[in-house]
ZAFIDO-318012 format. One record per residue (C-alpha): residue in one letter; y, x, z. Coordinates in pm, whole numbers, padded with zeros to 5 digits, always signed. Layout:
// residues N
AYXZ
...
***
This chain:
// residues 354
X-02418+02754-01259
X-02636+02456-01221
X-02607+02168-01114
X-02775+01958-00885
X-02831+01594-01087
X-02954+01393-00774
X-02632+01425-00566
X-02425+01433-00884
X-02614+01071-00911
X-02527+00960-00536
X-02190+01070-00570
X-02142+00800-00900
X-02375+00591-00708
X-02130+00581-00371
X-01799+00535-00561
X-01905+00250-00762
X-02042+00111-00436
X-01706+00206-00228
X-01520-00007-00572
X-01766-00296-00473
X-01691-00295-00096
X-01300-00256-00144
X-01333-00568-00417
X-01512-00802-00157
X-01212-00640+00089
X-00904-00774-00191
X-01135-01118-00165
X-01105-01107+00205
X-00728-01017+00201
X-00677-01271-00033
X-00776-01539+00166
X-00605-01380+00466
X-00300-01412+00250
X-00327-01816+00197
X-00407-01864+00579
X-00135-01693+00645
X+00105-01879+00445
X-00037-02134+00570
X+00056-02022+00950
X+00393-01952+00852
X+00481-02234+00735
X+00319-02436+01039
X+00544-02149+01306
X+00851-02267+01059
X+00771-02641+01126
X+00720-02555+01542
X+01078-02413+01498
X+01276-02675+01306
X+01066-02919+01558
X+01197-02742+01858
X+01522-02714+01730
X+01568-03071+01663
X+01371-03187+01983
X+01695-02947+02153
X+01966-03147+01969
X+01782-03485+02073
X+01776-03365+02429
X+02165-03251+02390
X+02283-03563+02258
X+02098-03768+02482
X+02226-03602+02817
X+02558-03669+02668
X+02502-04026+02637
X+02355-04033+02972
X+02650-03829+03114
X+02874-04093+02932
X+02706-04463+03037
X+02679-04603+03338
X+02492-04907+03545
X+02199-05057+03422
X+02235-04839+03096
X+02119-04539+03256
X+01772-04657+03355
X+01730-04786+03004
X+01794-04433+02896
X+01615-04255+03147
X+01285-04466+03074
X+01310-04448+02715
X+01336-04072+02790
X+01059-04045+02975
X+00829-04216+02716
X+00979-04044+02416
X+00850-03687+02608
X+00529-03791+02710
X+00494-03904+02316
X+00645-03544+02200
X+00482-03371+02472
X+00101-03475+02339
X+00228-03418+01979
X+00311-03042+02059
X+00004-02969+02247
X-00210-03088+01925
X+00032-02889+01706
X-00013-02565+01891
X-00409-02621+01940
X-00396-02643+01579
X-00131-02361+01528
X-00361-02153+01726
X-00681-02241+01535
X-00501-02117+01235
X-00397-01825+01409
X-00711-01750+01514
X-00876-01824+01193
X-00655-01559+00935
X-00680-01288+01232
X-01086-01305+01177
X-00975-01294+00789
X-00774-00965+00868
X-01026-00819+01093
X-01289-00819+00834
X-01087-00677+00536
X-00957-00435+00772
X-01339-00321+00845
X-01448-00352+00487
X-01213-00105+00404
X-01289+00182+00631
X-01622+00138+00527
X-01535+00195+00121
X-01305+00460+00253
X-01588+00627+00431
X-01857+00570+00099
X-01492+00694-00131
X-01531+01042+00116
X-01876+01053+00067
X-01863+01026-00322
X-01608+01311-00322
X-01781+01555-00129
X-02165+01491-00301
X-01964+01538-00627
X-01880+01857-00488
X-02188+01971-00404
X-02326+01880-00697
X-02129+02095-00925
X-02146+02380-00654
X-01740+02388-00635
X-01413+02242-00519
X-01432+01879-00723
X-01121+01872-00860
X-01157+02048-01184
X-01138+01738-01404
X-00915+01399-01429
X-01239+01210-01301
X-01225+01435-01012
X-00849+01405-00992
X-00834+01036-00960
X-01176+01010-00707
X-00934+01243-00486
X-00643+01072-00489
X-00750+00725-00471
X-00955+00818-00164
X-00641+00993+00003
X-00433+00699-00100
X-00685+00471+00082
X-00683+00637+00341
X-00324+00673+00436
X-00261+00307+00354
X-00574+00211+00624
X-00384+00464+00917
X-00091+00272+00798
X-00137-00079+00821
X-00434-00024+01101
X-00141+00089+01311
X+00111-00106+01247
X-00075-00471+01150
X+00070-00489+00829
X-00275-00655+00665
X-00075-00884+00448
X-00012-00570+00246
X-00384-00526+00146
X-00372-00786-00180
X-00079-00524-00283
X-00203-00243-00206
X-00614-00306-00308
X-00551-00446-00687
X-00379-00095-00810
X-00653+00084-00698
X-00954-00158-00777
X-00811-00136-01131
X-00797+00232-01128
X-01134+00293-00970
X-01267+00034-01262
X-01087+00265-01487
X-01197+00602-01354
X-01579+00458-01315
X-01598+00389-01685
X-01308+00519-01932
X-01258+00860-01734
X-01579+00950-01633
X-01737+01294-01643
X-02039+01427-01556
X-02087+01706-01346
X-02034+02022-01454
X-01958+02378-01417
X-01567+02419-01486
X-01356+02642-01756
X-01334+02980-01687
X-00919+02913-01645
X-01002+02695-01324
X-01247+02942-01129
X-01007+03072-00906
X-00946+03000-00559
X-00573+02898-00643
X-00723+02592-00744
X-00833+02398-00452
X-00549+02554-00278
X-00279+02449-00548
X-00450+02066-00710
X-00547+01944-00349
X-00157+02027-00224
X-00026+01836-00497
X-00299+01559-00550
X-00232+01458-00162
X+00132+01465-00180
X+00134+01293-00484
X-00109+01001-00289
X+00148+00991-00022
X+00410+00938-00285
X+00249+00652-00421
X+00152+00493-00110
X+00559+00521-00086
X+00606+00370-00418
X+00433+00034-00348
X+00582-00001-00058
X+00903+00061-00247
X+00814-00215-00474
X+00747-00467-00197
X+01055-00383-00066
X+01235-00476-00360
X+01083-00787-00355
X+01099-00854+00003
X+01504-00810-00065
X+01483-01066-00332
X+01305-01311-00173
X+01499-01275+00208
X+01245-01362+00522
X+01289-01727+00572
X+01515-01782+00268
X+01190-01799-00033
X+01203-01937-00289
X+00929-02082-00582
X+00639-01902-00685
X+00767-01537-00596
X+00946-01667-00238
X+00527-01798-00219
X+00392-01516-00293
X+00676-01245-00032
X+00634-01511+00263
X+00356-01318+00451
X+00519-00999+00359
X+00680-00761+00673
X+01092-00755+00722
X+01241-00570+00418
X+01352-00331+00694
X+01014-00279+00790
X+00909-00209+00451
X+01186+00024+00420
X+01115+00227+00664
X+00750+00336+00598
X+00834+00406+00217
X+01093+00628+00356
X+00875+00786+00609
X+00567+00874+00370
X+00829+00993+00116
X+00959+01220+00361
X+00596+01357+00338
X+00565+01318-00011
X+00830+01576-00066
X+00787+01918+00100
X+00377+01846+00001
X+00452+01805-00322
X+00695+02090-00350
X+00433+02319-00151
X+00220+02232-00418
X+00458+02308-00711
X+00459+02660-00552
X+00121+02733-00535
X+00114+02640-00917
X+00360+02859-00965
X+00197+03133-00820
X-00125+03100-00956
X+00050+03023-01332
X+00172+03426-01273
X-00168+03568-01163
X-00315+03351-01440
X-00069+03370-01736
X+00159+03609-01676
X+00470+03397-01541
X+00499+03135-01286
X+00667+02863-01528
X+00585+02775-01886
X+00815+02475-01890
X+00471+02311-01985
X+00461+01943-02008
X+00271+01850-01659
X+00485+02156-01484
X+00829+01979-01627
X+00719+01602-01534
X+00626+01724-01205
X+00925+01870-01130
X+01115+01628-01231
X+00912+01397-00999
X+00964+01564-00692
X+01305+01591-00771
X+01346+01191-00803
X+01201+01221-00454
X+01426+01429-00305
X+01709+01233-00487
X+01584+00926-00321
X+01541+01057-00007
X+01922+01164-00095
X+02043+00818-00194
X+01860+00662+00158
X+02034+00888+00362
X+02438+00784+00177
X+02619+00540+00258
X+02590+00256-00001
X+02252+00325-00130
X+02087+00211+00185
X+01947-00099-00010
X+01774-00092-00351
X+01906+00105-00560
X+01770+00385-00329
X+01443+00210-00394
X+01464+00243-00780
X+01427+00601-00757
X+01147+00557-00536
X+00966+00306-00838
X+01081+00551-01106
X+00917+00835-00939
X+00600+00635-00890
X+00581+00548-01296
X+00668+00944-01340
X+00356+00993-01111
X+00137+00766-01315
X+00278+00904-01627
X+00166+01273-01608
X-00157+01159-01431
X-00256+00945-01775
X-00001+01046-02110
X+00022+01408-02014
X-00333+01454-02005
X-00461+01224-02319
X-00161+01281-02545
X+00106+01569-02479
X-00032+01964-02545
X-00034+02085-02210
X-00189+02403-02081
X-00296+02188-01805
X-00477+01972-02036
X-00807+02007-01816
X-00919+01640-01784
X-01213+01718-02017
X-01203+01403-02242
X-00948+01538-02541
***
């Protein structure tokens, strides 16, 4: 089978320039990040302000309510002048608040457009790769990871497109920039035709099923993380360099609830998956379960995600111990993606570089 060595080139060519655009993006996000910190520490100042300006206004209709004669116009002009004063010194505070405002929503806006266009370059590279080799490009851990890391960019830009949540980027950009890096350079393959074990039509049907779940899953597992430290570090309650750093972060209920609702993906398409592999390990070998190392780890994941999804649903695991399960099924996702192929003997040791 040959291949065809000028889109296997643009398909190298468009995910090192998809790495580029989402690295400018973490840049853009980043800054986003300290003018937003920056914001919500100016809205925190408007609110102790207002709060105090209340308790000024309290005490000082008691004292009116309490005085009489000539006091009272003392009071009442002193009154008068202290809210003209307060009343030009919130006007410039909000202009300013605004500006700010303004100013980190532009920030958000352009990471937010960076990244759909790396996400749309990420596509690209995956399905030139395919046509270069002439198959479903998922026959090798290159291939494995330029899959995944384009599904797992894409779920997180529905994600926080819909809901706002562009604070997350810094968190959710770096994993992946780093893995991209890694993918680009340690992991990478050329295109080529794959073993005879993995020409069967079981494969796209079985690797895609999992590799997507498993996306969704870790999606799930950051957000599991920042939810951990969200509970740490309380909304308006931060403290020192890790209080700094959760500030812009959503509600740790908020958080909670999306790394609930892509597990509750992750599972069933990660146990449709474990099927299919299944079935294609009896047309294949002869039985549909070898107790081989990646079949055993990924069982064992999805069953830390239904024992999460277990744990969220009981009464006293609704905080983060819940969330632990979550994190450990994340490391056991990252853990037969990278030791199972490179060290263990596995008869799904097919990321062509042992």
């Amino acid at each position: 089978m040959l291949v065809d060595s000028s889109m296997a080139a643009l398909s190298d060519l468009t995910f090192r320039t998809a790495f580029v655009i989402y690295l400018a993006a973490l840049v853009m996000s980043c800054i986003y990040y300290g003018r937003l910190l920056g914001v919500i520490d100016m809205r925190r100042e408007r609110q102790a302000r207002d709060a105090a300006k209340q308790s000024a206004e309290a005490k000082t209709a008691v004292a009116v309510g309490a005085g009489g004669g000539s006091d009272d116009v003392v009071v009442a002009g002193s009154t008068a002048d202290t809210t003209d004063t307060d009343a030009t010194d919130t006007a410039e505070f909000d202009a300013e608040y605004d500006k700010r405002v303004a100013g980190a929503r532009k920030w958000a806006g352009m990471t937010q457009a960076l990244v759909w266009f790396g996400v749309t370059l990420h596509i690209v590279a995956f399905v030139t790769r395919g046509l270069a080799a002439n198959r479903f490009p998922l026959g090798n851990l290159y291939e494995y990871i330029l899959f995944m890391t384009a599904v797992i960019m894409v779920v997180a830009a529905v994600v926080v497109q819909r809901k706002s949540w562009h604070s997350v980027w810094p968190w959710l950009l770096s994993p992946m920039i780093v893995v991209m890096f890694l993918n680009s350079t340690v992991f990478h393959i050329q295109a080529a035709p794959v073993v005879p074990a993995l020409q069967s039509y079981w494969m796209p049907v079985h690797v895609s099923t999992v590799s997507i779940g498993a996306s969704i899953g870790v999606v799930s597992g950051i957000f599991a993380l920042l939810y951990l430290l969200r509970m740490w570090q309380p909304k308006g309650e931060e403290r020192g360099f890790f209080g700094a750093l959760a500030k812009p972060l959503p509600s740790a209920k908020t958080l909670d609830q999306i790394t609930y609702k892509t597990a509750i993906i992750t599972l069933p398409l990660y146990g449709i998956g474990i099927v299919f592999g299944a079935i294609w390990a009896e047309v294949a070998w002869g039985r549909p379960w070898n107790w081989d190392a990646k079949e055993t780890v990924s069982m064992i994941t999805w069953v830390l995600y239904a024992a999460y999804l277990h744990a969220r649903a009981t009464a006293g695991w609704k905080n983060s111990k819940a969330a632990w399960i979550n994190v450990f099924a994340l490391s056991m996702t990252v853990f037969n993606m990278i030791y199972v192929n490179f060290v263990s003997a596995s008869l799904h040791s097919y990321a062509g570089l042992n």
